[in-house]
N, C-alpha and C positions, 0 to 999 in steps of 0.2 A: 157366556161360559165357554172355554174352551174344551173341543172336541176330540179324542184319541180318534185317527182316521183306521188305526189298525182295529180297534175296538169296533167300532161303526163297519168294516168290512166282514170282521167276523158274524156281528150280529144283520146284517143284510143277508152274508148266505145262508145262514140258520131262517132266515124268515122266507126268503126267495126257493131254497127245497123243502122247506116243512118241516126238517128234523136236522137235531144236533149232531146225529150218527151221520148222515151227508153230508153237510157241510163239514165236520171232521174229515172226512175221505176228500172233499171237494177241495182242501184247504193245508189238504195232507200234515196234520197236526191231532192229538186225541181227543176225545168226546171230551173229559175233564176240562182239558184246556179250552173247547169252545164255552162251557158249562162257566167257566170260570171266567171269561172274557166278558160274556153277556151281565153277570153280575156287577161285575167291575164296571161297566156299560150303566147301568142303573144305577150304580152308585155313583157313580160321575153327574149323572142326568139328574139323579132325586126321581128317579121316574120309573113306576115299575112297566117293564115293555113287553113281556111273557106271561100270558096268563098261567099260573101254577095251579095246583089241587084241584082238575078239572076231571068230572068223569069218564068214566070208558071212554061212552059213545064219543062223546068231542074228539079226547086222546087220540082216536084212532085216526082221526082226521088230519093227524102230526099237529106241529106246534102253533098255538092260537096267539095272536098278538092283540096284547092292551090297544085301548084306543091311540095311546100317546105312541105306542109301540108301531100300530098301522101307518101315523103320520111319519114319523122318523124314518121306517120299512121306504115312503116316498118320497123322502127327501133324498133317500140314501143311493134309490135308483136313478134318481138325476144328479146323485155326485159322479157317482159310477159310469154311469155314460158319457160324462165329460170327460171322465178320464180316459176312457177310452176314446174316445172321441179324438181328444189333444194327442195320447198315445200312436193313434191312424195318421194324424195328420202328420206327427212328427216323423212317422216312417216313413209316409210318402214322400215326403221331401228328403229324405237321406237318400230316395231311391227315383229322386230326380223327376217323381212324377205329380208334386204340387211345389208350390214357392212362388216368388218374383225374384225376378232379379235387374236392376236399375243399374245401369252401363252409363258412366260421366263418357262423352268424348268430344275432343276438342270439331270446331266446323268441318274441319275438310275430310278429318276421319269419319264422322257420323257422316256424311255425305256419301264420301267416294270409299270408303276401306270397311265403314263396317256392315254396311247392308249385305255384301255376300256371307261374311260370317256370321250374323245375325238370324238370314234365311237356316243356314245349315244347321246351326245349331236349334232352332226352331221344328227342325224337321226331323231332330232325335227328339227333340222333348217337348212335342206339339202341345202339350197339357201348362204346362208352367206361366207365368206372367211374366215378359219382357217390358221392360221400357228404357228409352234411351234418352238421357236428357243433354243438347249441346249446348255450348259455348263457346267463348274463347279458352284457352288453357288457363288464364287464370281463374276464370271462375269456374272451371271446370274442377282445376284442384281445390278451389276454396271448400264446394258443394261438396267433395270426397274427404276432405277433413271434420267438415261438419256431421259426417255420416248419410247426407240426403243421397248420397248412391255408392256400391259396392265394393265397383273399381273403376277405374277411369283411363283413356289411353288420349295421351296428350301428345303435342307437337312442340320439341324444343326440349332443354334442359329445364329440370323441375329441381332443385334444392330446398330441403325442409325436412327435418332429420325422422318427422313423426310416418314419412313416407319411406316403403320399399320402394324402388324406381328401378326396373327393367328397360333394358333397351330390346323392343320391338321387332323392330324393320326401318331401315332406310327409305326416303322417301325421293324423287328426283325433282329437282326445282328446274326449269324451264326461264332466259330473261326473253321476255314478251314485248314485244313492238307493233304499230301498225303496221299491214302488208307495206304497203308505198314507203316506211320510214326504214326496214330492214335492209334494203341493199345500202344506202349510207352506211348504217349505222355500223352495218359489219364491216366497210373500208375502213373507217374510221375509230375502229374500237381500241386498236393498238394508242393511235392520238387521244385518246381519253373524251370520246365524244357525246359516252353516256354520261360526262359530267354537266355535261350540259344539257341535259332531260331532263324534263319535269317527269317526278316516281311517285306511282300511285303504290299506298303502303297501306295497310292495314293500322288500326288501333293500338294504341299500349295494351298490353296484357295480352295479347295473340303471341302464339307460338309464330306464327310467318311472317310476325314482323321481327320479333326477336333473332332470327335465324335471317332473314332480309338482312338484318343490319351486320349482323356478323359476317356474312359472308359477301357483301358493298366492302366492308372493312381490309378483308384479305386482297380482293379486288384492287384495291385502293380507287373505289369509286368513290366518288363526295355530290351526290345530288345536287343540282341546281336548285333545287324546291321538289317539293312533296308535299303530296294531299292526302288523306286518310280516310278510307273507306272501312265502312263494318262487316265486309263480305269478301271474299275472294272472288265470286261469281261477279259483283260489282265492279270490281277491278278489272275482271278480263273482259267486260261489255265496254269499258268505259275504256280501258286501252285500244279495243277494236275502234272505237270512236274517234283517236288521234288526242284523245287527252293525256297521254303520256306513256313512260313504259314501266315495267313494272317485270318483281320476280315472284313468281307464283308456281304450283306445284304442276309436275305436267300432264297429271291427272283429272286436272281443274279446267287446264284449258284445252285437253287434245278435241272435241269436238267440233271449237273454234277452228283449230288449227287444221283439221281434215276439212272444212267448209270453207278456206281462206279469209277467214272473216279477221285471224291474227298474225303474225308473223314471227319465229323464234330464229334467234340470232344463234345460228349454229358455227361458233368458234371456238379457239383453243383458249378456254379460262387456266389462269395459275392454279385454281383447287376445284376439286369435283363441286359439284353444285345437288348435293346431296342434305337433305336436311334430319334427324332421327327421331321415331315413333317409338314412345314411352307406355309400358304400362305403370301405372301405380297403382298399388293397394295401400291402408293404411296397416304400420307395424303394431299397434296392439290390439287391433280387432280382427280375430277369428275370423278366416275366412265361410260365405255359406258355404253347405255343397254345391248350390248353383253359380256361385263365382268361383269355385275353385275350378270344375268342370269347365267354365267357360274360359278362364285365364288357361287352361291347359289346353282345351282347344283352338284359343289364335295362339299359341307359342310352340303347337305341337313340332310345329314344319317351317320355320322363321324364314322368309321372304327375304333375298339381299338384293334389293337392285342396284343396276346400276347407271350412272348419268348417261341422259338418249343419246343418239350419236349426233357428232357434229360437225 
């Protein structure tokens, strides 16, 4: 049978103070109309839940409830506490002090760009549940369309119309050689000598290789061969090795590069060597308050850099 929840509130507080006359005051509404509720209540139910034509001495005692009346009386306080219950929770997280929130980001940003903002914003709202799940950018946006995370900050152009796509921050790409193959490489860059390198690239569906190939393109570089690694970290271990050269972020490889274990060909390229960091959200799902706080906080103060010197 269905339930009137405003019915079942009224008679919980008539049961939970003792009397009709508080619960009226409690519920700011007149004695009659709790009087009248509770009825209504019983006849809904089939069930009388107020003991009526009871003597003084009980009387005095305020209102006495039927058996069926006591059982309902505790049903109604564990609806009651749920609601408020759900009530608590839902205001703590308006107010940023319960939730999760599940951050897509492509490798190199989960890596190297979003651990500083992650701490910070950790350290206003130390109570909440973070998680960050990486990828490459394509699956990075697949997972953010599917719902399995928030928002997500990719590497590269994203097009897909169910997506809002901001532009971030620019990122500086670095081309990377072994120490011993750099002073060549750099005489010979004008003669086109990185076409004849073998290019360690990343996978299809990566943001750096996408942006890799676009900007070989402007270059008018044409690879000798290319090998594909699943890691950017892979590539700068494996380029330090002498197995080829490679364009990678210079955030990726500057520790190499401070330990001479890499070598970056610093010349005058035809176009900045700059790659762009996207946020996306999806356009018809409400943002939480914990993704909307946190997209406001990496966009507060937007980062431009610009290509290292050369």
């Amino acid at each position: 049978m269905a339930m009137n929840l405003h019915l079942l509130r009224i008679f919980y507080t008539v049961a939970e103070r003792h009397s009709f006359s508080r619960a009226a005051e409690a519920l700011f509404i007149t004695q009659p109309a709790v009087s009248k509720a509770v009825r209504e209540l019983e006849q809904q139910l089939a069930v009388p839940l107020i003991e009526r034509g009871v003597g003084v001495g009980r009387a005095a005692r305020g209102v006495l409830l039927t058996e069926s009346g006591q059982a309902l009386f505790e049903h109604a306080r564990g609806i009651f506490a749920l609601e408020r219950a759900a009530s608590d929770d839902l205001q703590a997280r308006l107010q940023l002090r319960r939730g999760r929130l599940v951050v897509g980001a492509s490798s190199t940003i989960a890596g190297y760009w979003l651990p500083e903002y992650a701490a910070t914003f950790m350290q206003r709202f130390p109570t909440i549940e973070l998680q960050v799940r990486a990828g490459n950018t394509q699956a990075v946006t697949r997972a953010l369309i599917e719902c399995e995370t928030d928002l997500a900050l990719v590497e590269g152009t994203v097009e897909d119309p169910r997506l809002a796509v901001t532009h971030w921050r620019d990122e500086a790409l670095q081309i990377i050689a072994p120490v011993r193959a750099v002073a060549a490489l750099t005489r010979g860059f004008a003669a086109g000598a990185l076409n004849q390198q073998t290019w360690l690239m990343r996978e299809p569906g990566s943001g750096t290789r996408a942006v890799t190939e676009q900007l070989l393109g402007r270059l008018a570089i044409v690879p000798r061969r290319a090998i594909e690694f699943a890691s950017n970290e892979g590539i700068a271990r494996a380029v330090a090795a002498g197995l080829g050269v490679a364009m990678l972020p210079a955030k990726v490889v500057r520790e190499l590069v401070a330990m001479k274990e890499l070598g970056v060909l610093r010349v005058r390229y035809r176009t900045d060597l700059l790659r762009p960091l996207f946020l996306l959200q999806l356009r018809a799902r409400p943002a939480s308050p914990l993704a909307a706080q946190f997209a406001a906080s990496i966009t507060a103060a937007p980062l431009r850099l610009r290509s290292p010197a050369r």
